[in-house]
C-alpha positions as CSV (number, residue, x, y, z in Angstrom):
1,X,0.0,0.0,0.0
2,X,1.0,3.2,-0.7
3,X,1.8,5.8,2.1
4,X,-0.1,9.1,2.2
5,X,1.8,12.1,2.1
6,X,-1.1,14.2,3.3
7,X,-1.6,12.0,6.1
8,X,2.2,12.3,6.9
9,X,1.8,16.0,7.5
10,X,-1.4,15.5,9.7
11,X,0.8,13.9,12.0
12,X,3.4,15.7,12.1
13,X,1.1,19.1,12.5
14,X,-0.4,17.1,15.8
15,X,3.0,16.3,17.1
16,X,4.4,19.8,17.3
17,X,0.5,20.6,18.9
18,X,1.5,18.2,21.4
19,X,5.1,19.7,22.1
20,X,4.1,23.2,21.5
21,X,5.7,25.6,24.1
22,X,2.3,26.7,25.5
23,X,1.6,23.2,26.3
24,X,5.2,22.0,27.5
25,X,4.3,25.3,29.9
26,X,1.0,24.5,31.0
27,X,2.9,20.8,32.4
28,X,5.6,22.1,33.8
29,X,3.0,24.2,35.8
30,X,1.3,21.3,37.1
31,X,4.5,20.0,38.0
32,X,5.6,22.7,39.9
33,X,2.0,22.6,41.5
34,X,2.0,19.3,42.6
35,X,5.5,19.8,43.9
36,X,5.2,22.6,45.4
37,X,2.1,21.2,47.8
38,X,4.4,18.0,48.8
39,X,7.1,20.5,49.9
40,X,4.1,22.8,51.5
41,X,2.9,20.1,53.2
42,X,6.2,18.4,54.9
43,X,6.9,22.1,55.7
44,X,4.3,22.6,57.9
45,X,4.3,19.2,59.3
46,X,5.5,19.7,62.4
47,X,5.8,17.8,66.0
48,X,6.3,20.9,67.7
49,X,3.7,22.6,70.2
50,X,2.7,25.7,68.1
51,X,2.8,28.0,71.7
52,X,6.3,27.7,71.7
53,X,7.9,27.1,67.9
54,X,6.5,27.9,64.7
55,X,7.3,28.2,61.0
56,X,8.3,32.0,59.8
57,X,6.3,33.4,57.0
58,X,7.1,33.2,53.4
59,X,8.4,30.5,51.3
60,X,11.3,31.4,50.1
61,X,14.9,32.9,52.5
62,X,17.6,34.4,50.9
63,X,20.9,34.6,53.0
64,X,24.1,36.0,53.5
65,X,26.1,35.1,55.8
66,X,30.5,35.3,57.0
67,X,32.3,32.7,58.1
68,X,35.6,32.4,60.1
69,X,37.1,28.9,61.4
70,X,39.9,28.0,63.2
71,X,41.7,25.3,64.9
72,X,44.7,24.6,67.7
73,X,46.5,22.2,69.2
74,X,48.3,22.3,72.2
75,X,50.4,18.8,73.4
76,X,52.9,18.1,76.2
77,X,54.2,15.2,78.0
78,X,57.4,12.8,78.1
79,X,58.5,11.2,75.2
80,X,61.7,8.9,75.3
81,X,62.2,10.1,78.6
82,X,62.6,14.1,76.9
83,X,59.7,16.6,77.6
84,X,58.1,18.0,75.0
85,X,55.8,20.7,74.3
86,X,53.8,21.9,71.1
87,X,51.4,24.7,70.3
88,X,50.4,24.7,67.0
89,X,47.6,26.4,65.2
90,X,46.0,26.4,62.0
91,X,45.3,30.5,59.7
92,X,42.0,31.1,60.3
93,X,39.8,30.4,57.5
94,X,37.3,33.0,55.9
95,X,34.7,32.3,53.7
96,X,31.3,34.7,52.5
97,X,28.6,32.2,51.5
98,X,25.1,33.3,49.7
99,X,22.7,30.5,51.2
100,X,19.2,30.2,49.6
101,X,16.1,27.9,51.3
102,X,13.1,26.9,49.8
103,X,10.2,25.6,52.4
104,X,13.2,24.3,54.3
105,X,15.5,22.9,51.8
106,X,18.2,25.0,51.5
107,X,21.8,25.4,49.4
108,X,24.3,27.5,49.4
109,X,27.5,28.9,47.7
110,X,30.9,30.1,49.7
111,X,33.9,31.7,48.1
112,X,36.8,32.1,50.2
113,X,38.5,35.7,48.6
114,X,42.3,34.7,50.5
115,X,42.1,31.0,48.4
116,X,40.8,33.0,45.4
117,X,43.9,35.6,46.0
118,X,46.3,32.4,46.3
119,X,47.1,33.0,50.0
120,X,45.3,29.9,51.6
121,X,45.4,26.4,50.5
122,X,43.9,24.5,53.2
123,X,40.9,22.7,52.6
124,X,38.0,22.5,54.9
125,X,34.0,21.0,54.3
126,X,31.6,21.9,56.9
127,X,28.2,19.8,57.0
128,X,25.2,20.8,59.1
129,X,21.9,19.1,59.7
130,X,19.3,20.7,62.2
131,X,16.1,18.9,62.8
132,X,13.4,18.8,65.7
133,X,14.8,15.5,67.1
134,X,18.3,15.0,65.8
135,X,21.0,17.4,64.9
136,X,24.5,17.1,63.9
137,X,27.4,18.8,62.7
138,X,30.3,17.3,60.4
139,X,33.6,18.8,59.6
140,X,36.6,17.6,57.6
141,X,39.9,19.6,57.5
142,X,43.6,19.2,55.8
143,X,45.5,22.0,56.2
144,X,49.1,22.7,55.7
145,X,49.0,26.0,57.7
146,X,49.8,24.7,60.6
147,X,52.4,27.0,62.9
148,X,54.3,27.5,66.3
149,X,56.3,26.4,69.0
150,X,57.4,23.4,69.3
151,X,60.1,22.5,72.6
152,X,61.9,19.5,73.3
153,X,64.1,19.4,76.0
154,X,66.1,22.7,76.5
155,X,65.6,23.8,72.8
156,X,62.5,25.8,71.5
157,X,62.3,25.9,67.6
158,X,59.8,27.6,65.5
159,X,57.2,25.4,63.2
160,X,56.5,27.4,60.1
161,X,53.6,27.0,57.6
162,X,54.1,24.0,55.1
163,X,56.2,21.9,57.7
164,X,53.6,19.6,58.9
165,X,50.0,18.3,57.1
166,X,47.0,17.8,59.6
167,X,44.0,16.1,58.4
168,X,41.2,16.1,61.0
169,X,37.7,14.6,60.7
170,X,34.9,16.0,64.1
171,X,31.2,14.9,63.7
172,X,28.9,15.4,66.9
173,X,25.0,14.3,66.8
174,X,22.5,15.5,69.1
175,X,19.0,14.1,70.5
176,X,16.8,16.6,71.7
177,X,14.2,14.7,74.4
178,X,12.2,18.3,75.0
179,X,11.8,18.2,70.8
180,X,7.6,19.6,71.1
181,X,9.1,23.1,73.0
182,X,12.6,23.2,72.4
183,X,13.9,23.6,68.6
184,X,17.4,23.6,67.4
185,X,16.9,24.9,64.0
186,X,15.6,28.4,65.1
187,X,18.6,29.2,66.7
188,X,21.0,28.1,63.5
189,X,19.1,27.8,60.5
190,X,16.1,30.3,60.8
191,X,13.5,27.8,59.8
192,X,11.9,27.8,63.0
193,X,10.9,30.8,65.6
194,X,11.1,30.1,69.0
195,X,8.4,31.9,70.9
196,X,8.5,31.4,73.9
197,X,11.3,30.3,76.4
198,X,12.5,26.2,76.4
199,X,15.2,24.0,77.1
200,X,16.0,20.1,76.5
201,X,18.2,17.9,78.2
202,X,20.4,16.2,75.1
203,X,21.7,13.2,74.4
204,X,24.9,13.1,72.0
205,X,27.7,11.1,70.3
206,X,31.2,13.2,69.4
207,X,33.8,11.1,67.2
208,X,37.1,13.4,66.8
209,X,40.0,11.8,64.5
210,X,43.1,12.5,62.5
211,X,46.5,13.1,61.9
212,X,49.6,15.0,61.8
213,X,52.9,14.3,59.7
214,X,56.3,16.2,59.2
215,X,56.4,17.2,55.7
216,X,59.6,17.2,53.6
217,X,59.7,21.0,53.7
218,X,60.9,20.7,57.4
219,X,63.8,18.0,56.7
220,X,64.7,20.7,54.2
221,X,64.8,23.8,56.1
222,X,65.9,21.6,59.7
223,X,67.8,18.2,58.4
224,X,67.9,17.5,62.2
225,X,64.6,17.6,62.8
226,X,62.8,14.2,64.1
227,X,60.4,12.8,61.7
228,X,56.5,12.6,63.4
229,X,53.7,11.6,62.7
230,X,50.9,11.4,65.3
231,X,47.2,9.3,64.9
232,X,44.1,9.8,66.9
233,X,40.6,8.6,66.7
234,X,38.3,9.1,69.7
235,X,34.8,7.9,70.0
236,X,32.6,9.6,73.3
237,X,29.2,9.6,74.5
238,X,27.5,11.8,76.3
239,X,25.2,14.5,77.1
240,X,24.3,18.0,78.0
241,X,21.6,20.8,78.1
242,X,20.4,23.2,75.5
243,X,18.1,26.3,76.0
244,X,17.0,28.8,74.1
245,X,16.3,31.9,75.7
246,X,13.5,34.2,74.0
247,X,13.8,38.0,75.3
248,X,10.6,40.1,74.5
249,X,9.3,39.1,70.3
250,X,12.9,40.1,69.0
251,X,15.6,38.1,70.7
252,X,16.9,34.7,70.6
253,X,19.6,33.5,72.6
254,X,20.8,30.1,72.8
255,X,23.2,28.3,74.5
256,X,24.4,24.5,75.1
257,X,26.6,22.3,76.0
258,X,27.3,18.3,75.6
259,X,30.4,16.7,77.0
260,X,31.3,13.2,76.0
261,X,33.4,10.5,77.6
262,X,35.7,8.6,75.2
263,X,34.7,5.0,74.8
264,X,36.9,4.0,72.8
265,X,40.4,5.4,71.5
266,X,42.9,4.6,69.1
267,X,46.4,6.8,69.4
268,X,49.7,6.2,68.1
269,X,52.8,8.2,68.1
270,X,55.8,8.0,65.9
271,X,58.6,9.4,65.8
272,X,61.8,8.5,63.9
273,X,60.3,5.0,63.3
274,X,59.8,4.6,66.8
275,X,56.1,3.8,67.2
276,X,54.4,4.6,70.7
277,X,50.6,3.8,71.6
278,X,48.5,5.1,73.9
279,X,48.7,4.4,77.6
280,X,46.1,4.0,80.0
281,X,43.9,7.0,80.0
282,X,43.8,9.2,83.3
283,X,41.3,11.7,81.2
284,X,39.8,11.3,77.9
285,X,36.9,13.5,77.2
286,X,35.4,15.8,74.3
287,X,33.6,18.8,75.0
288,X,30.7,20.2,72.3
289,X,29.3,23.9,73.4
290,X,27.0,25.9,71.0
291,X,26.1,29.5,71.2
292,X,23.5,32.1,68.8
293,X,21.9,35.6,69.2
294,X,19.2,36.1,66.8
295,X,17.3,39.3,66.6
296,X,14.6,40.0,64.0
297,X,14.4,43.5,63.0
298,X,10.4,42.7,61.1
299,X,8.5,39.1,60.2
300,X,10.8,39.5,57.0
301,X,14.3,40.7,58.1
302,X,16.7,38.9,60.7
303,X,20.6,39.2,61.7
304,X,22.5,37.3,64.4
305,X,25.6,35.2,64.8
306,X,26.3,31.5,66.1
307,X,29.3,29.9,67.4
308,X,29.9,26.3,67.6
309,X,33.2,24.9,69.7
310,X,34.5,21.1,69.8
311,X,37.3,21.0,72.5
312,X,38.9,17.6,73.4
313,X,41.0,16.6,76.1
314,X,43.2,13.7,75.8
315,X,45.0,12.7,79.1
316,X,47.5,9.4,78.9
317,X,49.5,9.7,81.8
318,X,52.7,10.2,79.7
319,X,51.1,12.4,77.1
320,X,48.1,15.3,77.5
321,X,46.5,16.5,74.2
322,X,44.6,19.8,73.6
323,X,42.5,20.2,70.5
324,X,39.9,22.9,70.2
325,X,37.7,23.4,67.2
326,X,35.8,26.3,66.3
327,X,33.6,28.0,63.4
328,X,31.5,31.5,63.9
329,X,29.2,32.9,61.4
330,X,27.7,36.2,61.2
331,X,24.7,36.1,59.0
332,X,21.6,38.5,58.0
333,X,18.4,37.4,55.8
334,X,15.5,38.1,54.3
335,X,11.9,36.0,53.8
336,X,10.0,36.3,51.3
């Protein structure tokens, strides 16, 4: 049978009706319809009593917020029967990140102008999670900008930047028992408001490891230098109080704290080839403390600033390790 070149274009004419823009438009609206009600309706599906926490207005925040993070370490004890004695700290790291959230999911964008300018190349990935009943926060860090003074024995020397690599790895998770009253995510993430006054005992889990090696850039500039390379990994339970303070319909102050004791440990120290593990601990404990002010200026405008602080103490009778972790953010922000 012979095809039909009349019936050929009919078809075609019906296809391109099909996938004509005004069409294509009218699904994607339905799309974004349907959507948009799933994300309306986990958004406002909440466990929380309503007289104390409540979702903000608007559907969309827009963010800006600065960073700055930092990170120390401060060690001392007798090693093959020499004292020793090291504080070292990391350049602080700052970032300016644009953060956008959308009925509570949220991304955002950092730039960090010194690593843009070539003056910082450590790398650092901070993850946060904030929800009614269980919170956490990650971080992972390698840095080469590592300085300070390092003693051993009767001699002082200077550590400079690019002598040693540190890789460290903190994650801390929180369970909130007061979760109906007491919300987490008001005080760092804005997609609550607490209204009225509440606190929650917590329940929490801290795991802090890493390590620290000379680099080749110290044999270089010291050839008599001792090669090192220290290796911790700390796992602690815990836990603490959180409250969030609620001054007049303006002011939000929160505050917390969650200690951990170290279950379990894993630390070795090398130097020269000469390995050392850990002794019996005397004290072995990490310490997690949050702090925020938030103060919104109308429903659609808010500022504030949050600290969080992860400080561990390591205690082996020989050996006592100081590490103490920080990040603070200024932020202000707009719903709409």
């Amino acid at each position: 049978m012979k095809e039909c070149p009349i019936g050929r274009y009919v078809l075609l004419f019906m296809a391109l009706l099909a996938f004509s823009p005004a069409r294509a438009e009218g699904r994607l609206k339905k799309i974004w319809t349907k959507v948009d009600g799933i994300l309306a309706e986990r958004y406002y599906r909440t466990s929380y009593d309503t007289n104390y926490v409540v979702r903000p207005v608007g559907k969309l925040t827009l963010k800006l917020r600065y960073n700055v993070t930092g990170n120390s370490i401060h060690a001392k004890g007798t090693v093959n029967d020499v004292y020793s004695r090291a504080d070292l700290s990391t350049s602080h790291k700052m970032t300016i990140s644009i953060g956008v959230a959308y009925r509570g999911l949220a991304a955002s964008y950092a730039i960090n102008p010194a690593k843009l300018g070539g003056s910082y190349n450590d790398y650092e990935l901070n993850f946060n999670y904030f929800g009614s009943r269980l919170s956490f926060d990650a971080s992972y860090q390698r840095s080469y900008s590592m300085s300070g003074n390092v003693e051993r024995g009767d001699v002082t020397s200077r550590m400079e930047q690019g002598d040693v690599t540190m890789k460290v790895f903190n994650i801390t998770g929180y369970y909130c028992f007061n979760h109906h009253r007491f919300s987490f995510p008001a005080a760092f993430n804005q997609s609550y408001i607490q209204r009225r006054s509440a606190g929650s005992w917590l329940a929490g889990l801290s795991y802090q490891g890493g390590s620290i090696v000379t680099n080749e850039e110290l044999k270089v500039r010291r050839p008599e230098a001792p090669e090192v390379t220290m290796k911790v990994g700390h796992l602690g339970i815990g836990g603490g109080y959180g409250y969030n303070l609620v001054l007049g319909k303006r002011w939000l102050i929160h505050l917390s704290a969650l200690p951990t004791f170290v279950v379990y440990n894993r630390n070795k120290l090398t130097i020269n080839g000469n390995e050392r593990g850990a002794g019996p601990m005397r004290f072995n404990m990490i310490f997690n403390e949050r702090a925020a002010i938030n103060f919104t200026i109308s429903p659609r405008w808010f500022l504030g600033a949050t600290l969080v602080m992860s400080n561990s103490l390591f205690d082996d009778k020989n050996v006592i390790i100081n590490q103490n972790k920080w990040v603070a953010r200024a932020f202000v922000g707009m719903r709409l």
